[in-house]
N, C-alpha and C positions, 0 to 999 in steps of 0.2 A: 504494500500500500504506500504510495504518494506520501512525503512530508505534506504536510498545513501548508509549507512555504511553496513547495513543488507542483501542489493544487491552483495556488491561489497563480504561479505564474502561468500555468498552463491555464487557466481560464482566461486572464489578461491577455495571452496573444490568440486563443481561438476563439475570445467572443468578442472582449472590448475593444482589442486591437482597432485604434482609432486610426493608426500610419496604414493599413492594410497589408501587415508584413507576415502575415501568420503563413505564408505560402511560398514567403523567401527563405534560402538558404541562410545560414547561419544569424537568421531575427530570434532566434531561442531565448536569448541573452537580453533584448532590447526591455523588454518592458520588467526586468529584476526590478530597477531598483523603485518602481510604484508596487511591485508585489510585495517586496519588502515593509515599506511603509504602510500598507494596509495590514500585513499583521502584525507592526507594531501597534496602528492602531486599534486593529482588534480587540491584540494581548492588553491594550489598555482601557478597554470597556467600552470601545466605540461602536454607536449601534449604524446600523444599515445608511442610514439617511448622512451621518455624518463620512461614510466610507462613500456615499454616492455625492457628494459635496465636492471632496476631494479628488476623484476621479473627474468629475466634469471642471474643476477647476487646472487638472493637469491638460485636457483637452481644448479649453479655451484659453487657459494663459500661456503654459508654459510651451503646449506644440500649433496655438494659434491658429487654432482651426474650428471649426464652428462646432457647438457640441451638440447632444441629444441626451437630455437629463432622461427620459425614459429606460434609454439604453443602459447608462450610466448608474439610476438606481435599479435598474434589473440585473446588471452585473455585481455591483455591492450585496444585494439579497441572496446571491450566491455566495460571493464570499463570507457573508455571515452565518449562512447552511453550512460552509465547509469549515471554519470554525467552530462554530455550533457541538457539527459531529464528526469535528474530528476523528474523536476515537471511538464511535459507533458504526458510521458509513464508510463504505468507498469513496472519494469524490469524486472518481470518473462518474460514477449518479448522478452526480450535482451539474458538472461542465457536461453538456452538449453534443461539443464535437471530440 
């Protein structure tokens, strides 16, 4: 089974992947270090809303591109499942693709 951290980046480049790199060679790496940040924010009692903040805030500031808070809070409600249950579920359940 997947780390908590191994989940959370493998859902950042198959779902939220806002650059569209989930289908380039060597993007595996691209989106660590927001995967990172959302389970510190996790580990630190942040609920969904505030992880889908953060997410659309990296899509509109920091890679300046137009966002879609839908997407954004649909992808954070995952990563809050995959912390959640962590140690009860698979998170290949939770991601998608």
């Amino acid at each position: 089974m997947p780390s908590e951290l191994d989940a959370l980046k493998r859902l950042l480049l198959l779902e939220w992947d806002p650059l569209g790199l989930s289908d380039c060679d060597g993007a595996e790496c691209h989106y660590d270090p927001y995967a990172s940040r959302v389970l510190e924010m996790l580990a630190k009692g942040a609920d969904a809303d505030a992880v889908a903040s953060y997410l659309h805030s990296v899509v509109t500031t920091e890679l300046s591109l137009t966002g879609d808070i839908a997407c954004d809070r649909a992808i954070a409600a995952k990563a809050f499942a995959i912390s959640v249950n962590r140690d009860r579920h698979d998170a290949a359940q939770i991601i998608q693709k």
